[in-house]
C-alpha positions in Angstrom: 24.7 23.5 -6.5 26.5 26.9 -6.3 26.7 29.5 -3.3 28.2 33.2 -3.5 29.3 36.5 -4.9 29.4 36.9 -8.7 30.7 40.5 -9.3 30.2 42.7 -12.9 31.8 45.8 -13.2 31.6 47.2 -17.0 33.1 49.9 -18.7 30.7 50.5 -22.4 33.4 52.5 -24.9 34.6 52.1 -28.3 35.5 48.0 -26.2 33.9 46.3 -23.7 36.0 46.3 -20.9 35.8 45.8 -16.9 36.0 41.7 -15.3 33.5 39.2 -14.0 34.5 38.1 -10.2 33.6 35.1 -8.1 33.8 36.2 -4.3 34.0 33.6 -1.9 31.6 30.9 -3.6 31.2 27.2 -3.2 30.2 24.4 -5.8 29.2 21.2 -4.9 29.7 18.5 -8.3 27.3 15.6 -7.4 28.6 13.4 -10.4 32.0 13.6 -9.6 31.2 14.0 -5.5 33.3 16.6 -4.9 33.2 20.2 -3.5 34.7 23.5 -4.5 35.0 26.1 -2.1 36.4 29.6 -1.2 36.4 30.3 -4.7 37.5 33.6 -6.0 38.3 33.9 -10.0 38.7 37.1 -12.0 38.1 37.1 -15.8 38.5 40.3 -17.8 35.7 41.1 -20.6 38.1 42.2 -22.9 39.7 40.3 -25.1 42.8 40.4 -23.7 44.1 40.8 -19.8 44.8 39.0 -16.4 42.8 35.8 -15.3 43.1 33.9 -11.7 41.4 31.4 -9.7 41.8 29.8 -6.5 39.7 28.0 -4.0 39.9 24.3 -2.1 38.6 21.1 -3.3 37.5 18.5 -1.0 36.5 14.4 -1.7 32.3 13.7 -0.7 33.2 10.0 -1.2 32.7 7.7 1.7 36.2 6.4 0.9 37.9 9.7 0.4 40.0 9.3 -3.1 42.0 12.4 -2.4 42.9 14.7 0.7 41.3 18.1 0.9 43.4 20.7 -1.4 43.9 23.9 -1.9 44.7 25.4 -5.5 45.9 28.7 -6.9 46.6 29.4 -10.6 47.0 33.2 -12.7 47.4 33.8 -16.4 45.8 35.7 -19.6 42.6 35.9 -21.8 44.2 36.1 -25.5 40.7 36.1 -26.9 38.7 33.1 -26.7 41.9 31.6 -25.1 43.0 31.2 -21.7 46.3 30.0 -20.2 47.1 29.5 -16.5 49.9 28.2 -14.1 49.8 28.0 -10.4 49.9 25.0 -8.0 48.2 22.7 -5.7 49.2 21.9 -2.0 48.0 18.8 0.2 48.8 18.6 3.6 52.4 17.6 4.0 53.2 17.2 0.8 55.5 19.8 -1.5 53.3 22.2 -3.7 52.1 19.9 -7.0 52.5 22.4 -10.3 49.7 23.0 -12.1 49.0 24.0 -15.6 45.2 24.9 -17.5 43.9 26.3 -20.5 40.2 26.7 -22.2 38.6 27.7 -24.8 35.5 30.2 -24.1 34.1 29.8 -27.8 33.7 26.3 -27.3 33.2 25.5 -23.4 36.1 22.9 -23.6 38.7 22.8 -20.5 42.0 20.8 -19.8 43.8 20.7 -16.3 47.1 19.1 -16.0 49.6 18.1 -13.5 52.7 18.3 -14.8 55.6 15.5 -13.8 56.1 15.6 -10.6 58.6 13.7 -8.6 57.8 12.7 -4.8 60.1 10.9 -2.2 58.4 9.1 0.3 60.1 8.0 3.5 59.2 7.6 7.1 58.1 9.6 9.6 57.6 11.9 6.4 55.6 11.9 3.4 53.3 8.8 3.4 51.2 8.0 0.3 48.3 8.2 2.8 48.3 12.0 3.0 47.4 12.3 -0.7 45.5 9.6 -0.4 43.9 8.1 2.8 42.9 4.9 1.1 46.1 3.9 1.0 46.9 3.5 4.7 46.4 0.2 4.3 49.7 0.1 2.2 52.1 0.8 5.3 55.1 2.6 5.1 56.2 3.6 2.0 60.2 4.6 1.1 61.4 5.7 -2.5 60.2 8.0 -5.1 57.3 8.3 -7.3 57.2 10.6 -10.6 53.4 11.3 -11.4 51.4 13.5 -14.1 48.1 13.7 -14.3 45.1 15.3 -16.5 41.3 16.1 -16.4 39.6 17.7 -19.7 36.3 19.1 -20.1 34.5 18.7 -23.2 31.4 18.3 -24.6 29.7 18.3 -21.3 31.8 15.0 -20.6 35.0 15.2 -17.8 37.7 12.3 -18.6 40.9 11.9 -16.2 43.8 9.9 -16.5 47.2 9.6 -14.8 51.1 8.5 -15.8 52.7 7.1 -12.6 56.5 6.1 -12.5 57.7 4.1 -8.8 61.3 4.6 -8.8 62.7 1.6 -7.0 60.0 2.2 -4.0 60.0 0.1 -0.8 56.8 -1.1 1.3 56.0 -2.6 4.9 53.1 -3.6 5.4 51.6 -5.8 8.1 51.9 -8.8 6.5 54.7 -8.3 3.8 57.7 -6.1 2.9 58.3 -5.1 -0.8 61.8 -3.8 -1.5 62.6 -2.4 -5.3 59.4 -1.8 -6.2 59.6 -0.4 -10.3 58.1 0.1 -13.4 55.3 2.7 -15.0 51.9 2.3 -15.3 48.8 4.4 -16.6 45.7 4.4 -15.1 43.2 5.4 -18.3 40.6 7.1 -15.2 41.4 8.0 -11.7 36.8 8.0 -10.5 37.3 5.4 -9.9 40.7 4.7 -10.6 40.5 2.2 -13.7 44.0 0.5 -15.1 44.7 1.5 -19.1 45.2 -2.0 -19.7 47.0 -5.3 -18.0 50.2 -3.2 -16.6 53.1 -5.0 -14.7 55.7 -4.0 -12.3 58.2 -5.3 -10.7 60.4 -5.9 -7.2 63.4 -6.7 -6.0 62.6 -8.8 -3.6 58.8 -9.8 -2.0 59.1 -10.9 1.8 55.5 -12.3 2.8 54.2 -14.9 5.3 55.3 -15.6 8.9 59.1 -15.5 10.5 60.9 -18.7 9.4 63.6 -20.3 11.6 66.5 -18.2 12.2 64.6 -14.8 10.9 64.1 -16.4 7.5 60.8 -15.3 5.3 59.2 -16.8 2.8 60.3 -14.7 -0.7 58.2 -15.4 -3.8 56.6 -13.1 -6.4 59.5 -10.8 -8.6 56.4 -9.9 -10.4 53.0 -8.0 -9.9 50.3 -7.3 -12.5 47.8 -4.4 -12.5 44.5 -5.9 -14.2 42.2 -3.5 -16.0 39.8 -2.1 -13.6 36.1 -1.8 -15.7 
């Protein structure tokens, strides 16, 4: 379902020239339940010249998967080509770079996020605020590198992710994970599905109730990811 302004202006010469404009449109994209919204793009009918897009994208999901973004990204028609940079920004977090490109003779797309390192710590950025799911997790402190992709093609949208922790630490109610490590890829992120039995490891796994004297319980140097089908 789409809402809003689609603007023409044309120019008939020895070349077409002139832009197509979205003004303040929304999309709403049942399969993937997610909504598009302030949406303004600008795409020149000539073969070559400026292109941009921007907008926000919020999660329909009961559980919501992602927090409500907005994205902006500018670049050129060479052609049937298109190229474009820009970012994305989440509440609280620092701007996530973005890159895209598509092909207008053949309706295919990619979107990617290029590696992108973010430190967690408390009473900062919380892996909850990119994704409220996680609050369950508790209190997150270390770094995470991530990249991520979405292509279009053939009618069809696939997804997938590269995530890196970098010696993260988590407190949770009823365990603390220190030098938490290792890489894993997760093959589609709606929903999220493992690429495959993946394993990371810690430091040091504190779970159970208080022992004498402050002691914990410590058990499990290593956790396993199983594929999600």
């Amino acid at each position: 379902e789409a809402t809003g302004t689609l603007d023409l202006t044309a120019e008939l010469g020895n070349a077409l020239a002139g832009q197509v404009a979205l003004v303040d449109s929304a999309l709403t994209l049942p399969g993937q339940r997610a909504a598009l919204s302030d949406l303004q793009a600008r795409l020149p009918l000539s073969e070559t010249g400026a292109v941009a897009v921007a907008g926000a994208v919020r999660d329909l999901s009961r559980a919501a998967r992602f927090a409500p973004a907005r994205f902006a990204l500018e670049g050129r028609r060479e052609g049937a080509q298109l190229t474009l940079a820009g970012a994305a920004e989440l509440p609280g977090a620092p701007p996530l770079p973005l890159e895209a490109e598509a092909d207008l003779s053949v309706g295919t797309a990619r979107l990617r996020l290029t590696p992108t390192r973010l430190a967690f710590r408390r009473g900062g950025l919380q892996p909850a605020a990119l994704v409220p799911s996680l609050a369950a997790m508790g209190t997150a402190e270390g770094t995470v590198r991530i990249s991520a992709e979405a292509a279009l093609a053939d009618g069809a949208l696939r997804t997938a992710a590269d995530i890196a922790l970098l010696d993260l630490s988590l407190t949770t109610a009823t365990a603390e994970i220190a030098g938490l490590s290792g890489r894993f890829r997760l093959a589609a992120l709606a929903p999220p599905a493992s690429a495959g039995p993946q394993e990371l490891t810690a430091r040091e796994v504190v779970a159970g109730v208080p022992l004498a004297g402050g002691a914990r319980a410590v058990s499990y140097t290593h956790l396993t990811l199983p594929t999600k089908r």
